[in-house]
N, C-alpha and C positions, 0 to 999 in steps of 0.2 A: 672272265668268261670269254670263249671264243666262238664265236659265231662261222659255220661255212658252208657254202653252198656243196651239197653233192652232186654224183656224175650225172645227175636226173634235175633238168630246169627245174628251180622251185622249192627242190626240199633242201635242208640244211639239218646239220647236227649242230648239239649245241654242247659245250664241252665247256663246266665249270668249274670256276678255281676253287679246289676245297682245304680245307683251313681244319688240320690234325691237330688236337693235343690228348691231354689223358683223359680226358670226359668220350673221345669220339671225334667226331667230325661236322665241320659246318659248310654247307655253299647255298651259295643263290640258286637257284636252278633256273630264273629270267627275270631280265626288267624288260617290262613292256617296249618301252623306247628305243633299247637297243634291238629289241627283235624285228622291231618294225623300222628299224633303220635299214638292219642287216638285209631285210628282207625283200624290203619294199609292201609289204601287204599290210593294211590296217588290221591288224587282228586283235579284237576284243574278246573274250571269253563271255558266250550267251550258254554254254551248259557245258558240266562236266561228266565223264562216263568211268565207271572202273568195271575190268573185264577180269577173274579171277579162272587161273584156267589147273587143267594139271598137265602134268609131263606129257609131251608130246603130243600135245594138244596143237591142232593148225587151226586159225582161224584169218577169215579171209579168201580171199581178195578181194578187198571194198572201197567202194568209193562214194561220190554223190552226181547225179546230173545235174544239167539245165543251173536256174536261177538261186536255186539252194543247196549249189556247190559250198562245202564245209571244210575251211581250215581247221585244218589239226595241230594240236603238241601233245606229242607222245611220252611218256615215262615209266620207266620200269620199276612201281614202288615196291616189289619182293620179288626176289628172285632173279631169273635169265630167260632170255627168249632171241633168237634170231631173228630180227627185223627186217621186213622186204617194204620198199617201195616201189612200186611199177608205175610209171607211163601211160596213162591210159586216155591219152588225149589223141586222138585221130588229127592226124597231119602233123605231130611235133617229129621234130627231127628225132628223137628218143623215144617212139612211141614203140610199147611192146617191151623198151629193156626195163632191168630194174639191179637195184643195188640191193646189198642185203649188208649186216651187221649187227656186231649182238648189241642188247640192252641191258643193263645189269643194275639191278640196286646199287651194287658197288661204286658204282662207276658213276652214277648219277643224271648221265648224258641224256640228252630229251633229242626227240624227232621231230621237226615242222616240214609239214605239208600244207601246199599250196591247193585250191581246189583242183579236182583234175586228173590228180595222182589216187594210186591207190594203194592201202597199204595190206600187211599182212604180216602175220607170225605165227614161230612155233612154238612154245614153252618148253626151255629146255631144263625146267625144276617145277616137282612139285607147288603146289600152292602160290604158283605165280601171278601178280598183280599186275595189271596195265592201266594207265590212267590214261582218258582221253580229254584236255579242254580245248572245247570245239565252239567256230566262231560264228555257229549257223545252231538253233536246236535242231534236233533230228523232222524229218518233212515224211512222215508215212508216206511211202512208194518212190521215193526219191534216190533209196540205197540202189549202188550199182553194184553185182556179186560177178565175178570172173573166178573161175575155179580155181581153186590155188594148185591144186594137180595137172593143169594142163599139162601135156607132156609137151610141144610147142615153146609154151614160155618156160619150162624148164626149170621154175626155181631150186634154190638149192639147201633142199627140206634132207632134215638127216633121218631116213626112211628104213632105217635098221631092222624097225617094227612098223608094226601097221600103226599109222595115226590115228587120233582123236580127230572127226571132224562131223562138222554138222551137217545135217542130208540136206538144208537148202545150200551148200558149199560146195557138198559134193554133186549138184545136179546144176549147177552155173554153170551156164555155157566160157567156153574158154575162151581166148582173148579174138581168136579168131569170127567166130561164131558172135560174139558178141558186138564186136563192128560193125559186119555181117546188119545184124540187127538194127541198129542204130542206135541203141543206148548210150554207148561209150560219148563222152565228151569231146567237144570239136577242140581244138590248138589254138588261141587265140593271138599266140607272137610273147615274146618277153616280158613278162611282168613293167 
């Protein structure tokens, strides 16, 4: 398995060795220790979430504040989605950009995110599965939502048709407006 940082402090893909013969396929998809080598971040799994969406569904941009900032690892257990990570720490050097990448059953590959960041997707196949184990339970009122339409932040949603999205998604203020605010998480320096 290979562990690497992306162009965004903090998140990493994880990319495992998979093991074909005629039954199918086998990988690890993490060993604790090595992620928390890779990573630096003690991350234990205090609850897991699965989000099942359809085609061209956006959901997102989210994140956590304050004290009950929540690591994430993400996995695509059916189907495909384009995966964004944003920046959403005030004062990081990278604050506001964001990577994006698909997810694919296939492919197996998982997302880790550090507190801070936020993430987001689109489903790019029916009956798509996303699992989240996350190293915080969820803290009512704690969720941080930035629009994932911002025209500003720009992501790069395949908008052929009109989206799936939720009215508390579509009426989040954008990244701007949400700084603006104070919500957004402060930049603490390097892991």
């Amino acid at each position: 398995m290979e562990i690497k940082e992306m162009a965004i402090e903090g998140a990493f893909r994880i990319i495992p060795d998979k093991y074909h013969d005629r039954r199918g396929c086998f990988f690890e998809a993490f060993r604790i220790e090595e992620l928390q080598r890779a990573t630096g971040f003690p991350f234990q799994v205090r609850q897991g979430n699965v989000s099942v969406s359809r085609r061209s569904t956006i959901r997102g941009v989210h994140g956590t504040r304050g004290d009950s900032g929540e690591a994430k690892l993400i996995s695509c257990a059916r189907g495909a989605v384009l995966d964004v990570v944003v920046d959403l720490r005030v004062g990081s050097p990278a604050f506001g950009t964001f990577e994006a990448a698909p997810l694919t059953e296939d492919s197996g590959e998982l997302v880790f995110l550090v507190p801070g960041l936020g993430h987001a997707y689109q489903a790019l196949t029916d009956d798509t599965r996303i699992t989240y184990l996350c190293a915080e339970r969820f803290v009512p009122g704690s969720q941080i939502d930035v629009n994932p339409l911002d025209h500003e932040l720009a992501l790069p949603w395949d908008l052929s048709k009109e989206p799936v999205i939720s009215d508390k998604d579509r009426a989040a203020p954008g990244l701007r407006q949400a700084a603006a605010s104070g919500i957004l998480p402060r930049y603490t320096g390097p892991a």
